[in-house]
C-alpha positions in Angstrom: -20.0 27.7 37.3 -18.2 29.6 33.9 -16.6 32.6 34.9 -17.6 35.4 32.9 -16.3 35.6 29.3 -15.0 31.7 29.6 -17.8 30.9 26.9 -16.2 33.6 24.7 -13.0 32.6 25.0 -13.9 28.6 24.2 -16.3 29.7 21.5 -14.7 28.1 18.3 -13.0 30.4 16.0 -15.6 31.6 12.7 -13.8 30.5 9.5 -13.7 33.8 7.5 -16.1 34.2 4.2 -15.7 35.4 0.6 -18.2 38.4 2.5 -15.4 39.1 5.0 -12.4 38.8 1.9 -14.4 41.3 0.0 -15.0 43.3 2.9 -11.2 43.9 4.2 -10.3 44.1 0.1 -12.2 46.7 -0.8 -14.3 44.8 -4.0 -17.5 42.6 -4.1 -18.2 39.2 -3.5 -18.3 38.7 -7.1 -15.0 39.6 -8.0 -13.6 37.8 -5.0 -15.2 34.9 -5.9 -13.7 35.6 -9.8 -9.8 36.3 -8.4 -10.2 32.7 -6.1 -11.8 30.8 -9.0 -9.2 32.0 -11.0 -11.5 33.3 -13.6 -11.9 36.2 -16.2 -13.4 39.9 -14.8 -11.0 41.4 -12.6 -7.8 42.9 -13.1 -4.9 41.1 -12.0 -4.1 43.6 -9.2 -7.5 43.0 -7.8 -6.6 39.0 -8.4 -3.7 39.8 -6.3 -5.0 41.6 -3.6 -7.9 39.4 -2.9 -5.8 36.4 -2.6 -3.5 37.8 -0.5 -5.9 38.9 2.2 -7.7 35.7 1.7 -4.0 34.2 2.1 -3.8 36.2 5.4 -7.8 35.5 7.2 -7.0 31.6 6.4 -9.4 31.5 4.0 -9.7 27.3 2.5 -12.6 26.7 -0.2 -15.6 24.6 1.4 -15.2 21.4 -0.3 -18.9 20.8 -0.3 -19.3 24.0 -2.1 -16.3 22.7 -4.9 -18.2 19.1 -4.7 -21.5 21.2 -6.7 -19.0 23.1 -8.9 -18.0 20.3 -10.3 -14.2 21.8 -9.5 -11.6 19.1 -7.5 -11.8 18.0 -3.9 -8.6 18.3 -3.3 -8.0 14.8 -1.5 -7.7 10.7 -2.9 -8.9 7.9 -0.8 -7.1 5.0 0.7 -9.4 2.1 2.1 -7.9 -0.9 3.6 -10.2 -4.1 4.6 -8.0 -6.0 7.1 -8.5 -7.1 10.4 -7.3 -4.3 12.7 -5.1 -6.6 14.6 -2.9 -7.1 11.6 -2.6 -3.2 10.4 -0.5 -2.6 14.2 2.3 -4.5 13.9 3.0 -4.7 10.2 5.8 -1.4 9.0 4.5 -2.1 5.8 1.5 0.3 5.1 2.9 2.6 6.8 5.7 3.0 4.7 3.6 2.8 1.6 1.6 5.8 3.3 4.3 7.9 3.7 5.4 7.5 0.2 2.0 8.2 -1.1 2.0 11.2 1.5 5.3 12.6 0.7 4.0 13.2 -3.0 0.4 14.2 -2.1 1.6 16.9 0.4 4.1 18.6 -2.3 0.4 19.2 -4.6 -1.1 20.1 -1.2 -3.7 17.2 -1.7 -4.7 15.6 1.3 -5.2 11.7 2.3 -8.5 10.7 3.3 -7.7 6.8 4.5 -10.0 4.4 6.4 -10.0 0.9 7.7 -13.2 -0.9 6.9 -14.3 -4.5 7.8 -14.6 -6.1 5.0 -14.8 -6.0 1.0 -18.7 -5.1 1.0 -17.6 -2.0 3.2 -14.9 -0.7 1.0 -17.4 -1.3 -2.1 -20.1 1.0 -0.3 -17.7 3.5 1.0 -16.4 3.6 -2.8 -19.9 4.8 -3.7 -20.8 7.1 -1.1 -17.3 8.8 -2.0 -18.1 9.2 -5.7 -21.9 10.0 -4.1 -20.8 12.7 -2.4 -17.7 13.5 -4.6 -15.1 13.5 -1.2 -12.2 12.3 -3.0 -11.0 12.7 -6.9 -9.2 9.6 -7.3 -8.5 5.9 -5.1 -5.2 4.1 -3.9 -6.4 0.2 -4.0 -4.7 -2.2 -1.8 -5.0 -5.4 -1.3 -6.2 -6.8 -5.0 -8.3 -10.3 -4.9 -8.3 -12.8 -8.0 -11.8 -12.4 -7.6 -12.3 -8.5 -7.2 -15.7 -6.9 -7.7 -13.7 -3.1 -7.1 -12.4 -2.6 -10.2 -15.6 -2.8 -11.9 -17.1 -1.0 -9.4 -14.7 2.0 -10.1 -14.6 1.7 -13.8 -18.4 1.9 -13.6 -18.4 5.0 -11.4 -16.0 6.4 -13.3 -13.9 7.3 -10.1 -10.0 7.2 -11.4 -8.0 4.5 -9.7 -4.5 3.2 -9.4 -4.4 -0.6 -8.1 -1.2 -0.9 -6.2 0.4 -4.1 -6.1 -2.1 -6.6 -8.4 -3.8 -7.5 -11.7 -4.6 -5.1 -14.4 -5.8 -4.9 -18.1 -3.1 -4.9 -20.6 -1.8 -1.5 -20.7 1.1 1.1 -21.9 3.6 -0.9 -19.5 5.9 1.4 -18.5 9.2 -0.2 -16.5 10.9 1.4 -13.1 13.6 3.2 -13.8 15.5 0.7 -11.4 13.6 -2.3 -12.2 15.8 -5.1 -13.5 14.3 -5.8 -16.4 11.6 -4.5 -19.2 8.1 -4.8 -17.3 5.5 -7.2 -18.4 2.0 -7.1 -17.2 1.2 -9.0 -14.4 0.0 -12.3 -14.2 -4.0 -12.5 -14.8 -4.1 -9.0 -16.3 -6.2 -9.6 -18.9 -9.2 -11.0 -16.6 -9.2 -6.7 -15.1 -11.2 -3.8 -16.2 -8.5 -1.0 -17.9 -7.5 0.9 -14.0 -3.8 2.0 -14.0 -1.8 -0.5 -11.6 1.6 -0.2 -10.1 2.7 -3.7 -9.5 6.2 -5.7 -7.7 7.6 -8.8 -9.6 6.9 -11.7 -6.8 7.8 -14.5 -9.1 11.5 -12.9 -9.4 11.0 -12.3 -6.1 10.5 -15.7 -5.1 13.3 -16.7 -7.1 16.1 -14.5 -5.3 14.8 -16.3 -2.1 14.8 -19.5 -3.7 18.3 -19.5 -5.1 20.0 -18.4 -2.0 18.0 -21.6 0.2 19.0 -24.1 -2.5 22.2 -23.1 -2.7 22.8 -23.5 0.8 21.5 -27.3 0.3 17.9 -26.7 1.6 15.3 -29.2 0.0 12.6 -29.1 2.5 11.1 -25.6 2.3 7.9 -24.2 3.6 6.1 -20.6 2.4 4.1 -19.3 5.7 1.8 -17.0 3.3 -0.7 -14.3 4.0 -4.5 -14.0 3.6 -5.8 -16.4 0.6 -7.8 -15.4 -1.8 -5.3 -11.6 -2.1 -3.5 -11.7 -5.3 0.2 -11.6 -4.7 -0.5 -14.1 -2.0 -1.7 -16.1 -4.7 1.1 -15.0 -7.0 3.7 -16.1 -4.2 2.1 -19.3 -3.8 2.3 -20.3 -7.5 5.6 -18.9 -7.8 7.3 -20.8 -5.1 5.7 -24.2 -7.0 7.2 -23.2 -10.2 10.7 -22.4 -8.8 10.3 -25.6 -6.8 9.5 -27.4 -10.1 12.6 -26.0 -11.8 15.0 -27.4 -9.2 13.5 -30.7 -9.1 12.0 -30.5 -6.0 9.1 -32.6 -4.7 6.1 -30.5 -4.0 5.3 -32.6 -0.6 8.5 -30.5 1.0 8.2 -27.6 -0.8 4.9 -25.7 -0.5 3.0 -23.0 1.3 0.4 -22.4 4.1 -1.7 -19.8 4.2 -2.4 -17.7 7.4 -3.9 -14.0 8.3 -0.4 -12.1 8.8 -0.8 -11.9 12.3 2.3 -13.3 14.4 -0.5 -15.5 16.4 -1.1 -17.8 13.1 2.6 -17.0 12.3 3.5 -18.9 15.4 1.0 -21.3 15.3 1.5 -22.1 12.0 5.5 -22.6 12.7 4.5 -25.1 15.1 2.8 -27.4 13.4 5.2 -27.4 10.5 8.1 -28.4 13.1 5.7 -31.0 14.4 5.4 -32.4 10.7 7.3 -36.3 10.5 9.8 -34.4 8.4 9.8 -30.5 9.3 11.5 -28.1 7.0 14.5 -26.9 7.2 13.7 -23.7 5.8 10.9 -21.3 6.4 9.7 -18.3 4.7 7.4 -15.7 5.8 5.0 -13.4 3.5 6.1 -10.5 6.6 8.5 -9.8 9.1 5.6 -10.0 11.9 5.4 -13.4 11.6 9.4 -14.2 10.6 9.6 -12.8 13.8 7.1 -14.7 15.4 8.9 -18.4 14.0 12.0 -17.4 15.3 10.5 -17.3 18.5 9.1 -20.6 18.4 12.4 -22.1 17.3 13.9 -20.7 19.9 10.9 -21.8 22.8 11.5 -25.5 21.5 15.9 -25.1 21.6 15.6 -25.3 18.0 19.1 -23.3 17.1 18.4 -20.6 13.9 20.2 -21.2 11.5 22.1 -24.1 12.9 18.9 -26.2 12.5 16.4 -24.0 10.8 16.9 -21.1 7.9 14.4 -18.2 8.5 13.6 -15.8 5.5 11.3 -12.9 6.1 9.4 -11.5 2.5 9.9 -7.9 4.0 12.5 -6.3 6.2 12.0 -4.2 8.7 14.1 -2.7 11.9 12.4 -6.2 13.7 14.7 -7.7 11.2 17.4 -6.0 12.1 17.3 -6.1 16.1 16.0 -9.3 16.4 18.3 -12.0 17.4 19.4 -13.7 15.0 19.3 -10.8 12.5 16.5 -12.1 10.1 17.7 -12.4 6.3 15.1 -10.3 4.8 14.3 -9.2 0.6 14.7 -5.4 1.0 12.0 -3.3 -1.1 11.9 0.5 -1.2 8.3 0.2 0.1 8.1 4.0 0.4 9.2 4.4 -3.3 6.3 2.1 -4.4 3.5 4.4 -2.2 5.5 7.4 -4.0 5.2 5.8 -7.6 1.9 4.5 -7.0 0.5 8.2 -6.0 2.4 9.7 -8.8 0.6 7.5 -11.3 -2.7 8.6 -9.7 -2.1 11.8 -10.2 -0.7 11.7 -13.6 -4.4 10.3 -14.3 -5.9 12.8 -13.1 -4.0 15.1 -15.3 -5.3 13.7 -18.1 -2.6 10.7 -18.5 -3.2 7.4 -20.0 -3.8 4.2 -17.2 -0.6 2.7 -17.7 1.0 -0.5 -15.6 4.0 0.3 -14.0 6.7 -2.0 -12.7 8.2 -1.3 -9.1 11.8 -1.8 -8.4 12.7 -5.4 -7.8 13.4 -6.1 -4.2 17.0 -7.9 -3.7 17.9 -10.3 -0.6 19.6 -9.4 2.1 21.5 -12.0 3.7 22.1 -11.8 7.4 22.5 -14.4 10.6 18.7 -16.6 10.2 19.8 -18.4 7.0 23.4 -21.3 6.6 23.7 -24.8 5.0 21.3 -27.1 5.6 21.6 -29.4 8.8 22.7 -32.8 7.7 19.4 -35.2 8.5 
């Protein structure tokens, strides 16, 4: 049984109405709707007054409402097609998502984000957005070398920053800590014109590189991410170009490709140590799975580094608490959500769609990397 004056008590609050502002201001509906729209026809001690007592009901504008008057939603959209199992364990969205939040929330703007199955998903969700006008502008993740969304968006006219991949040849504007003058990425010119904030893998690769064959290591294997993403791909050809430069035969040095789950991580570390000639070196496109090789090593009494340098592409407190302590490239992954959200918004403020650098990541040597083992 509900006691008497339960149901009043749980009834949900009423949101308060430009009838109940004009009401407890003393003016019309008209010339609330005016001071709140920010438009001509009232004085601006009426403007005042009116948002002040909207200020004190809670009054928020119903976005459906600012959808049909063609004014801002007030939110950008974040869509990311990976399998859930990977998004869990993996630091690093969440740091780009703080980033992006940390500039959103200072323009009061709010993140709508979603995890969808698949391309084809993200695609329709793109369009019911722009359908329905939820969001004013997108955050893309994840860019393919064969990528129907930014057509899609160009064609919708829905502003767009692609964070981390391709883009058309631009105003290329450099971090302010990058280490050199930016350059557009790899396969730019194949993209429709969307603004892109993008991370320089092949220098990347490089760092990581350097430091393996300097400590003697020949036989080196990349444990990469999902094909078919961009900067996987970009890794991939990177570490074959580096490999080239140093003279060193493409049978030992090359890449694998796996989902970035620490399952395939593992499995994939144990068929490389399987191999007639295992590597001496492995590097991993996340910590997840850096983490997930060391433990592999250490199941079979392979000693890290005595027998087998570890490298993980980004660091993480795993990398830092695991034992050994995982030598790691150290981004400002943050900084790159922040720059990326900041270039979105500078679109939307009229700006030009420019392709921005991010800061280069350096390496962080710790316990998982030493000379190579003599064979």
């Amino acid at each position: 049984m509900t006691a008497p004056g339960e149901a009043a008590r749980h009834k949900p609050a009423r949101r308060p109405t430009i009838k109940d502002i004009a009401r407890r201001a003393g003016v019309s509906e008209s010339a609330v709707s005016f001071a709140l729209n920010d438009r001509p026809g009232v004085s601006q001690e009426t403007r005042a007054r009116v948002r002040r007592v909207a200020e004190e009901l809670g009054w928020q504008a119903n976005s459906a409402a600012r959808a049909l008057s063609g004014e801002r939603a007030g939110a950008l959209g974040l869509v990311l097609a990976r399998p859930a199992q990977t998004l869990g364990v993996e630091s690093f969205f969440l740091q780009l998502v703080s980033g992006i939040q940390e500039v959103l929330s200072a323009r009061k703007i709010a993140l709508l984000f979603q995890v969808v199955e698949d391309l084809d998903t993200e695609c329709a969700l793109y369009r019911r957005w722009w359908a329905e006008r939820r969001v004013d502008g997108v955050l893309v993740v994840d860019p393919r070398t064969e990528d129907p969304r930014p057509e899609l968006l160009t064609t919708l006219g829905l502003p767009a920053v692609v964070i981390g991949g391709p883009a058309a040849p631009a105003a290329v504007a450099p971090h302010p800590a990058a280490a050199a003058p930016a350059v557009p990425p790899p396969d730019a010119a194949a993209q429709p014109p969307l603004a892109t904030v993008w991370a320089d893998d092949a220098k990347a690769m490089a760092r990581i590189l350097d430091h393996l064959y300097g400590l003697g290591h020949r036989r080196i294997v990349h444990v990469a991410g999902l094909p078919g993403l961009a900067h996987t791909e970009r890794r991939i050809r990177s570490l074959r170009t580096e490999a080239a430069l140093r003279g060193l035969d493409e049978r030992h040095v090359h890449s694998v490709t796996t989902d970035y789950s620490d399952a395939e991580g593992a499995e994939a570390t144990r068929r490389l140590l399987d191999a007639a000639q295992p590597p001496t070196a492995i590097i991993y496109d996340n910590d997840v799975m850096a983490v997930a090789g060391t433990a592999v090593a250490a199941g079979r009494g392979i000693p890290v580094p005595a027998a087998l340098s570890i490298v993980a592409w980004d660091d993480s407190a795993l990398c830092r608490v695991t034992h050994p302590r995982l030598t790691a490239l150290v981004r400002d992954t943050p900084g790159f959500g922040r720059l990326a959200a900041q270039e979105l918004l500078a679109v939307l403020d009229g700006g030009p769609h420019r392709t921005v650098q991010g800061e280069l990541p350096h390496l962080e040597a710790r316990e998982s990397t030493g000379p190579c083992p003599h064979d």
